[in-house]
C-alpha atoms as a printed R data frame, in Angstrom:
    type eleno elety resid chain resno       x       y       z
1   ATOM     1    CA   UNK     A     1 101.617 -71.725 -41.069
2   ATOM     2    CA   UNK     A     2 102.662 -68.229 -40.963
3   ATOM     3    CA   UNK     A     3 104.665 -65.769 -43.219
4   ATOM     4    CA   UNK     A     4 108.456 -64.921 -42.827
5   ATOM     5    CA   UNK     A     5 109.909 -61.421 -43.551
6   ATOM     6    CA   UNK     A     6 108.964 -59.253 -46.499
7   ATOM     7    CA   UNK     A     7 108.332 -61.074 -49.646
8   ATOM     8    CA   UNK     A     8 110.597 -61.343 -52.912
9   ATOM     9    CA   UNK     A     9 108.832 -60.854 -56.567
10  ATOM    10    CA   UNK     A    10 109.924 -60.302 -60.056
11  ATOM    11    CA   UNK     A    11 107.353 -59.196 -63.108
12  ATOM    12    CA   UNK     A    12 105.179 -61.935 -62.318
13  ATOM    13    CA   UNK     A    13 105.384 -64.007 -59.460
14  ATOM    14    CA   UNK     A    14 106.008 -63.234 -55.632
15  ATOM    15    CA   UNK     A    15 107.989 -65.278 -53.267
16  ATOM    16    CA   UNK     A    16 107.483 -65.768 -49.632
17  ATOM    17    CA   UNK     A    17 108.949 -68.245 -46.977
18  ATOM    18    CA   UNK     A    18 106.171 -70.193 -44.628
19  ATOM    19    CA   UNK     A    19 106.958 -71.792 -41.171
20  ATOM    20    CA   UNK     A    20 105.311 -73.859 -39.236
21  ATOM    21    CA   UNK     A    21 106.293 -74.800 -35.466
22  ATOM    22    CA   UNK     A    22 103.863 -77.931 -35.182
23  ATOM    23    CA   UNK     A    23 103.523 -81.051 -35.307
24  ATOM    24    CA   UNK     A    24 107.501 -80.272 -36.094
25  ATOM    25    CA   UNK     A    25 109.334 -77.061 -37.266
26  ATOM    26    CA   UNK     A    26 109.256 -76.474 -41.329
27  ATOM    27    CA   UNK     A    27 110.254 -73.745 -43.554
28  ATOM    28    CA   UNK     A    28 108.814 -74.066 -46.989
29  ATOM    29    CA   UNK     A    29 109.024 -71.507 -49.857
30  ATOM    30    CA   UNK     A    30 105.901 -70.547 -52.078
31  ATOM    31    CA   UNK     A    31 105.397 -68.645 -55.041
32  ATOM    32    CA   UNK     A    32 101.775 -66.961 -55.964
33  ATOM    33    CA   UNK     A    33 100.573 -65.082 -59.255
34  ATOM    34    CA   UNK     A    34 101.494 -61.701 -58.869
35  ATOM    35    CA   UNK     A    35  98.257 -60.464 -60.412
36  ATOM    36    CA   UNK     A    36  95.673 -62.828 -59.530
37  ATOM    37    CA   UNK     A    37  97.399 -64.033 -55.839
38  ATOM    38    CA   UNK     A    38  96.851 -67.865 -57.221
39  ATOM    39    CA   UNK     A    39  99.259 -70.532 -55.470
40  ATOM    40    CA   UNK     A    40 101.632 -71.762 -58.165
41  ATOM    41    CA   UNK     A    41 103.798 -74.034 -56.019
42  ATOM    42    CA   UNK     A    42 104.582 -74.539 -52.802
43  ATOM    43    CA   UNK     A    43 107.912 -76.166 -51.867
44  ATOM    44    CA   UNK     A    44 109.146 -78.334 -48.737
45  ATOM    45    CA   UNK     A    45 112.545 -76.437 -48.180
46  ATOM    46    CA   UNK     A    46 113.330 -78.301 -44.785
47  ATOM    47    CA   UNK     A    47 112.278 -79.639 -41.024
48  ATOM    48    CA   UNK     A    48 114.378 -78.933 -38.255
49  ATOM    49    CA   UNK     A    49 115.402 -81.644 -36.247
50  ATOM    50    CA   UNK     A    50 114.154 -80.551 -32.979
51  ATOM    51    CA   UNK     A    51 110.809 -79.649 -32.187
52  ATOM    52    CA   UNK     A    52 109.389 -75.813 -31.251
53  ATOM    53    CA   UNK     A    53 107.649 -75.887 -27.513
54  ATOM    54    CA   UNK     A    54 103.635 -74.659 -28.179
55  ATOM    55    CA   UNK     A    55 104.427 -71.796 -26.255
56  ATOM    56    CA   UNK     A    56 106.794 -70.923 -27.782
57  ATOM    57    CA   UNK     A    57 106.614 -68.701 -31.677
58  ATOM    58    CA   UNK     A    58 109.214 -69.530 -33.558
59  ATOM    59    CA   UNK     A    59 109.126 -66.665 -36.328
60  ATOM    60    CA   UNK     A    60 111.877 -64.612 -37.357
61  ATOM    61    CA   UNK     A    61 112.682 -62.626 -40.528
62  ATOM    62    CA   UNK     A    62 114.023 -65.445 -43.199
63  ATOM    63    CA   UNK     A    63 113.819 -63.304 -46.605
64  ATOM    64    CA   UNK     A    64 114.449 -64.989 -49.958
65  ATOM    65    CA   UNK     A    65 117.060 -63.690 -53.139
66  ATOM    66    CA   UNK     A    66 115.876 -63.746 -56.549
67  ATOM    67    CA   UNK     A    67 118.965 -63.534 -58.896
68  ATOM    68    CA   UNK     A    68 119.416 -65.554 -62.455
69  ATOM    69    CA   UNK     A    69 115.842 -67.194 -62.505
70  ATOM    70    CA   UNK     A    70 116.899 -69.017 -58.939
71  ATOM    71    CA   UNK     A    71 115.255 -68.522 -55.665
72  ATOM    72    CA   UNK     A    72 118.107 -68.418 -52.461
73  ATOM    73    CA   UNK     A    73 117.568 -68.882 -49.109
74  ATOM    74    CA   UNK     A    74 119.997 -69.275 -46.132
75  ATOM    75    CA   UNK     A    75 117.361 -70.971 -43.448
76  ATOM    76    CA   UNK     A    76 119.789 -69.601 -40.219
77  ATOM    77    CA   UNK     A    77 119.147 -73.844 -39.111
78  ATOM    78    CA   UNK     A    78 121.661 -75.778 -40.842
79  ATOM    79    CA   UNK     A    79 121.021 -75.598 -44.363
80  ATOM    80    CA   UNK     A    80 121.191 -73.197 -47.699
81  ATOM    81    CA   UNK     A    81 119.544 -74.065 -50.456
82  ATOM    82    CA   UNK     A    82 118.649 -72.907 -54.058
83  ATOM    83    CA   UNK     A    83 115.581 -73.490 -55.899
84  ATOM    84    CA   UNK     A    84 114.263 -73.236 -59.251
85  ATOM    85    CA   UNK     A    85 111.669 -70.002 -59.877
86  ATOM    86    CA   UNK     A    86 109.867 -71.611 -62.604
87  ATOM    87    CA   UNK     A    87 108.585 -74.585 -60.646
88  ATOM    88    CA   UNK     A    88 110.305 -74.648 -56.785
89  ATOM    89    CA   UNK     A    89 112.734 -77.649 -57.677
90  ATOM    90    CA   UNK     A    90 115.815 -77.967 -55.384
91  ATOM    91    CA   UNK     A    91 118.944 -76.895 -57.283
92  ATOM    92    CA   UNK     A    92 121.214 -77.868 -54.271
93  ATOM    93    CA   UNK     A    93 121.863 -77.977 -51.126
94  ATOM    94    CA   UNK     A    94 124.483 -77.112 -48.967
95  ATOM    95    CA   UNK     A    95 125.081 -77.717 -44.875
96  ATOM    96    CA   UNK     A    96 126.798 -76.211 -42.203
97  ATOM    97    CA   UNK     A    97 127.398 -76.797 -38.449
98  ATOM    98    CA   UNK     A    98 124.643 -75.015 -36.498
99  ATOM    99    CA   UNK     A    99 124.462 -74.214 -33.183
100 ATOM   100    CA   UNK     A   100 120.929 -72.722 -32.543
101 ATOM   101    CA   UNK     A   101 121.432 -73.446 -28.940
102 ATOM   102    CA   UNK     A   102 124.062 -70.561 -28.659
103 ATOM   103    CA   UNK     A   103 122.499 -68.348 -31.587
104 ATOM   104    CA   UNK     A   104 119.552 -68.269 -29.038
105 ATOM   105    CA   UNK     A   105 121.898 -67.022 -25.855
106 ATOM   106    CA   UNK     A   106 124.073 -64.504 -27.366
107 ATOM   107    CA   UNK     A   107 120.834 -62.879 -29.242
108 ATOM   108    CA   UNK     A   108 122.271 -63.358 -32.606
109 ATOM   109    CA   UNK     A   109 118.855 -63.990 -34.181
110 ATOM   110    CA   UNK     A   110 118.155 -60.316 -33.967
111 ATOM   111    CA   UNK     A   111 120.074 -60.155 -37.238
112 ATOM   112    CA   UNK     A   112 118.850 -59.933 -40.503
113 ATOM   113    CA   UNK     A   113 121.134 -61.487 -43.003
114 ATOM   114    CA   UNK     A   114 119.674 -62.725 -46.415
115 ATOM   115    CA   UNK     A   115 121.730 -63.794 -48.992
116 ATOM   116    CA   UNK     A   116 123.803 -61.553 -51.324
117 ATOM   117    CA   UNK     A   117 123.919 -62.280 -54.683
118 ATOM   118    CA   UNK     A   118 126.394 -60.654 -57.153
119 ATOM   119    CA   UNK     A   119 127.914 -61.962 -59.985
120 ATOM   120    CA   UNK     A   120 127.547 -65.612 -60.013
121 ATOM   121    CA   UNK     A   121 128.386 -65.877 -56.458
122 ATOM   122    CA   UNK     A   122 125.929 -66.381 -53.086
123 ATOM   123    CA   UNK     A   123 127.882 -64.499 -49.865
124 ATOM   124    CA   UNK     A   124 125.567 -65.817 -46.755
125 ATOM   125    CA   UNK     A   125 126.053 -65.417 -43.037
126 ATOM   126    CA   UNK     A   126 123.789 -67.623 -41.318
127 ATOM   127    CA   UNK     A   127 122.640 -66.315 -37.783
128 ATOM   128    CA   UNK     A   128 123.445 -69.686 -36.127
129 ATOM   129    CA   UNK     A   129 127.459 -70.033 -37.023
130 ATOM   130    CA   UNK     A   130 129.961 -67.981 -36.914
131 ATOM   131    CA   UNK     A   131 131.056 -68.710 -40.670
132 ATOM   132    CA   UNK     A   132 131.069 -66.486 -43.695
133 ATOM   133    CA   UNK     A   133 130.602 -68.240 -46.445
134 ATOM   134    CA   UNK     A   134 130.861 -67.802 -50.454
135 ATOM   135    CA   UNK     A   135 129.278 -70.061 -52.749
136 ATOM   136    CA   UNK     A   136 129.106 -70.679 -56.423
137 ATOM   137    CA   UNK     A   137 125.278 -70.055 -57.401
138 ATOM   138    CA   UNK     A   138 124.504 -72.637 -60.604
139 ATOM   139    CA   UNK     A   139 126.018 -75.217 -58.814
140 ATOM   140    CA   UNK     A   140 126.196 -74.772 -54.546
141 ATOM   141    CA   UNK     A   141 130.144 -75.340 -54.879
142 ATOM   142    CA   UNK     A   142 131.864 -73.970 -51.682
143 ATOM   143    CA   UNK     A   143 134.218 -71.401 -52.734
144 ATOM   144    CA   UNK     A   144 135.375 -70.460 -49.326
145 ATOM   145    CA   UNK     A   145 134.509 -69.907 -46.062
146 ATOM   146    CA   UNK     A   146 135.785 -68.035 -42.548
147 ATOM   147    CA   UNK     A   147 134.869 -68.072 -39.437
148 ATOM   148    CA   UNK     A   148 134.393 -64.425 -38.262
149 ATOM   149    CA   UNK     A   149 135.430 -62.830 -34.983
150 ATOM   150    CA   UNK     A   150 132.466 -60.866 -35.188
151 ATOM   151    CA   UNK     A   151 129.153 -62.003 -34.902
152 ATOM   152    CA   UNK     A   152 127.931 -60.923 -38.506
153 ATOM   153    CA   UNK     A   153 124.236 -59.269 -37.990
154 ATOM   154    CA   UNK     A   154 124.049 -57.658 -41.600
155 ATOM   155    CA   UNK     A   155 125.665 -58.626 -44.912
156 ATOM   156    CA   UNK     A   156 124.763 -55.295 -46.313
157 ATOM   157    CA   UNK     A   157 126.246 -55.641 -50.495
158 ATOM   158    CA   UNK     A   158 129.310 -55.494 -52.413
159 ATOM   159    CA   UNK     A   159 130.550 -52.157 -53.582
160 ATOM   160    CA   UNK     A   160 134.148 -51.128 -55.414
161 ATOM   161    CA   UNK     A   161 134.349 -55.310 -55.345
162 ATOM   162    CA   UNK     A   162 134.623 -55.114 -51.730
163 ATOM   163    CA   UNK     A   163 131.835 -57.155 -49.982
164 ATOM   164    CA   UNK     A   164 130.496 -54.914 -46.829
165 ATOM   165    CA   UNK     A   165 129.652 -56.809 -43.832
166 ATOM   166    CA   UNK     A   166 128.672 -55.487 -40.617
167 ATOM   167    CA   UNK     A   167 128.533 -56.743 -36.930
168 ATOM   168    CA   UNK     A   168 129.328 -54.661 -33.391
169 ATOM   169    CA   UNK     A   169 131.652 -53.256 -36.212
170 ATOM   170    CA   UNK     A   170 131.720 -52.702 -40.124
171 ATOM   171    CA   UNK     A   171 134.054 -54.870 -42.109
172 ATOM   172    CA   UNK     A   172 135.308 -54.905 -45.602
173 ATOM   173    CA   UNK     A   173 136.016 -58.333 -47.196
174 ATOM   174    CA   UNK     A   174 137.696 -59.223 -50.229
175 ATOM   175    CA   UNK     A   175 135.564 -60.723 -52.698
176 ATOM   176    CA   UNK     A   176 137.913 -63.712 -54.165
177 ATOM   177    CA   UNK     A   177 139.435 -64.664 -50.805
178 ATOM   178    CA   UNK     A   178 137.215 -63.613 -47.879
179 ATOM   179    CA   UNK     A   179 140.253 -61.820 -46.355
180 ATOM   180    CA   UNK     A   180 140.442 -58.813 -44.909
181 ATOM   181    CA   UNK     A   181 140.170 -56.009 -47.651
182 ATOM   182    CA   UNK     A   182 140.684 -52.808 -45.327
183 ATOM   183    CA   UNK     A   183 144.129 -52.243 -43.877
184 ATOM   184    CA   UNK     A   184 142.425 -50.421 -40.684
185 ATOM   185    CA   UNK     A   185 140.608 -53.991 -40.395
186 ATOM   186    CA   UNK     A   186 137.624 -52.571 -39.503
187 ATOM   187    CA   UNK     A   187 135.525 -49.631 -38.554
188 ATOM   188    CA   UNK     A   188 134.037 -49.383 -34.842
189 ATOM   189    CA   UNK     A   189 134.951 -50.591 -31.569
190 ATOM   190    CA   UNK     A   190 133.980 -52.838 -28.632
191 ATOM   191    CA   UNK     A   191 132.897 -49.723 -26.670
192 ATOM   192    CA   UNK     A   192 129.195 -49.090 -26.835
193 ATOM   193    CA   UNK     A   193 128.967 -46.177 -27.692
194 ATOM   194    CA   UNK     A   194 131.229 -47.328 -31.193
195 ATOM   195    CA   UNK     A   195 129.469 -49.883 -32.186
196 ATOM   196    CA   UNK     A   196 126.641 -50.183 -34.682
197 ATOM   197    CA   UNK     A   197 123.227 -49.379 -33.559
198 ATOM   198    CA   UNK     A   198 121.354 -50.375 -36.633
199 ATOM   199    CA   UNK     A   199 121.325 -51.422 -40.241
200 ATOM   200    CA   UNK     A   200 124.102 -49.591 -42.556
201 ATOM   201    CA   UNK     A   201 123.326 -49.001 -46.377
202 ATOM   202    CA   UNK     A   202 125.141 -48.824 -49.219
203 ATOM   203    CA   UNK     A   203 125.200 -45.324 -51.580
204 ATOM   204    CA   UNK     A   204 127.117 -45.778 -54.472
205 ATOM   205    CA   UNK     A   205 130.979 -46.207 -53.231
206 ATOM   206    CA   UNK     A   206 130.124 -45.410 -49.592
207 ATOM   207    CA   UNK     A   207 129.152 -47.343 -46.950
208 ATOM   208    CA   UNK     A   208 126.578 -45.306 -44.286
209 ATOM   209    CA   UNK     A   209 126.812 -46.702 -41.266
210 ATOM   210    CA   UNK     A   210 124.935 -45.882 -37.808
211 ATOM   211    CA   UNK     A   211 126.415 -45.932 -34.712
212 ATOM   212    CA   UNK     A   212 124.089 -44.224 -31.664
213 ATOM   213    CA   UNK     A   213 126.113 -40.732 -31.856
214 ATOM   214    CA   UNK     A   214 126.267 -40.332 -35.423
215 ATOM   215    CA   UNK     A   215 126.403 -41.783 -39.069
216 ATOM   216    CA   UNK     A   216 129.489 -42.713 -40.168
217 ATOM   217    CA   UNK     A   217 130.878 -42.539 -44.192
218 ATOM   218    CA   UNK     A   218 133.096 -45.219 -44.986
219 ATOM   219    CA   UNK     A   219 134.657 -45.481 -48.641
220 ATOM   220    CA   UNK     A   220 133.976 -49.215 -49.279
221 ATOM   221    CA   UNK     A   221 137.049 -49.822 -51.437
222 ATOM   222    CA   UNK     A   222 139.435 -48.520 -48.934
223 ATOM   223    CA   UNK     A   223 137.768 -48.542 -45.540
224 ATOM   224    CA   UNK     A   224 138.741 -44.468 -44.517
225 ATOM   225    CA   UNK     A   225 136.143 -42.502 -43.038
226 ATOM   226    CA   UNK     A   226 135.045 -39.395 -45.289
227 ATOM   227    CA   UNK     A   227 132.596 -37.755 -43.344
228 ATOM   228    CA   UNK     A   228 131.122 -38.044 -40.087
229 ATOM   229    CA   UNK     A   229 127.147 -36.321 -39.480
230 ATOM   230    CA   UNK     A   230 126.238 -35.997 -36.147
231 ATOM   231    CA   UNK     A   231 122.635 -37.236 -35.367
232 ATOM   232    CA   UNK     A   232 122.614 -36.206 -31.137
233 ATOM   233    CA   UNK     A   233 123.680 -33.038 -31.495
234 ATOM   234    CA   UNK     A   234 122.305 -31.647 -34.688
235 ATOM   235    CA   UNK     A   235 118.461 -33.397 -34.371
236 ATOM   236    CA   UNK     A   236 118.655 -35.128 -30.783
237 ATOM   237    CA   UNK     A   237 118.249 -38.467 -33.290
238 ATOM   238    CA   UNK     A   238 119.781 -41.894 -32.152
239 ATOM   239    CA   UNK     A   239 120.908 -43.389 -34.877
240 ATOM   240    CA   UNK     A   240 118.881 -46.518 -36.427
241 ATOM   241    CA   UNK     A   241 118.722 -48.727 -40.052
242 ATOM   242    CA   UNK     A   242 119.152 -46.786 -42.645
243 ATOM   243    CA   UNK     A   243 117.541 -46.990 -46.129
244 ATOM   244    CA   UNK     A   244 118.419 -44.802 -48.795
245 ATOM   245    CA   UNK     A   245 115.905 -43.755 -51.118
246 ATOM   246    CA   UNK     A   246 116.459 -41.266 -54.294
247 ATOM   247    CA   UNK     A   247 118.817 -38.587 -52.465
248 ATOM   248    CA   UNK     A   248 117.227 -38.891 -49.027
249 ATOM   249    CA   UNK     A   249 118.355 -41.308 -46.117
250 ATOM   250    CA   UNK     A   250 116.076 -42.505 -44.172
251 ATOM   251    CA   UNK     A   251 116.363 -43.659 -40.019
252 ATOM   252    CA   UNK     A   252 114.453 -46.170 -38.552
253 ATOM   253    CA   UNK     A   253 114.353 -46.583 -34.797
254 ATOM   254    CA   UNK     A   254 111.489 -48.191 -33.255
255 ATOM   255    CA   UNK     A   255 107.794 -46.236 -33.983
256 ATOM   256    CA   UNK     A   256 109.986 -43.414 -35.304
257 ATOM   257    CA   UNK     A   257 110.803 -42.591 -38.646
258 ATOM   258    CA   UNK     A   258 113.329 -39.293 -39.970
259 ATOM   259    CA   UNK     A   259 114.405 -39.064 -43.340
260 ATOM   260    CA   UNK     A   260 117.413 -36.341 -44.044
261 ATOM   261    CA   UNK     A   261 118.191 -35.155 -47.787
262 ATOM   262    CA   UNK     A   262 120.860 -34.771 -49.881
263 ATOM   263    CA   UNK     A   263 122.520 -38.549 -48.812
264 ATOM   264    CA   UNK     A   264 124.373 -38.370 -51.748
């Protein structure tokens, strides 16, 4: 068994998903006393039906979302499911055509997409599918669901009640539909040197977002570009995920870290 991602905790309890690749592939989701690091349960989430080669490690970056005393996780194999924090029994469960085979070629696992929970509703977009999808929380209920012409890497929040999605490009969709919510359709291009080269964050109504010249400010409820920093030019910085933190911003890229102020 090993541990997926970084774990999720509330006041008292912390969350983590475990996978194992033999005899056959499981993902299971445990909670532990967050003060005395005691097992308190320890819950069979799902087994994939084919099994993981010895040679080969399996691990990715499954995180879980702790919203309305549930416990969410999208499993990027076939399945999303919902569990109760209190004890780890299923709520529901809900499926999806999966193609690992191709999620594998086109390198879509390098994403990192847990769910987003706001408002009653669970936006997910699995790593293996193309879909977007929007689900009712309490009960798993399929609100709606698209299949999106760009390979969805990042489901980064909703802000001005526009949920902010990101891929080669950065895409604003409308909450109650799934539509299209910008009338530019999107921010970026297919060129390289357009495209997102990292992890965008949300600051208030603004959507950061890193492309390998520069970092990009994107009002989220309309899609227009406010500002534009250059990172070459002015620090000879790529750009990188971002994380904002107080009123600095800070850029990840590889062993390097470089955190500007004043974000906001």
């Amino acid at each position: 068994w090993c541990f997926e991602g970084a774990p999720a905790v509330d006041s008292k309890r912390v969350f983590a998903v475990l996978r194992r690749s033999l005899p056959q592939e499981q993902i299971n989701v445990a909670c532990f006393d967050a003060d005395t690091a005691r097992l308190l349960w320890n819950r069979k989430v799902g087994i994939t039906v084919s099994s993981t080669e010895e040679t080969v490690n399996s691990t990715s970056h499954l995180e879980l979302t702790v919203a309305e005393d549930g416990i969410f996780i999208s499993t990027d194999a076939g399945t999303i499911a919902a569990l109760d924090a209190h004890d780890g029994a299923i709520r529901w469960m809900r499926t999806y055509a999966s193609d690992q085979l191709r999620s594998s070629r086109d390198g879509r696992r390098d994403g990192h997409s847990p769910p987003v929970y706001h408002d009653g509703v669970l936006y997910v977009a699995p790593l293996d599918t193309d879909l977007l999808l929007a689900i009712h929380a309490e009960s798993g209920l399929l609100l709606w669901q698209h299949e999106w012409p760009d390979p969805v890497r990042h489901v980064l929040g909703v802000a001005c009640e526009t949920l902010i999605v990101q891929g080669r490009s950065l895409w604003g969709v409308a909450l109650a539909s799934g539509e299209l919510a910008w009338p530019n359709r999107r921010v970026g291009s297919e060129d390289p040197e357009g495209a997102s080269f990292g992890c965008g964050t949300l600051i208030g109504g603004s959507v950061w977002w890193p492309n390998r010249e520069e970092l990009i400010v994107v009002d989220a409820g309309s899609g227009q570009i406010t500002r534009r920093v250059t990172l070459r030019e002015s620090w000879r910085q790529a750009g990188g995920h971002l994380t904002a933190f107080g009123t600095s911003l800070i850029i990840s890229r590889g062993a390097r870290l470089t955190v500007l102020g004043s974000a906001r």
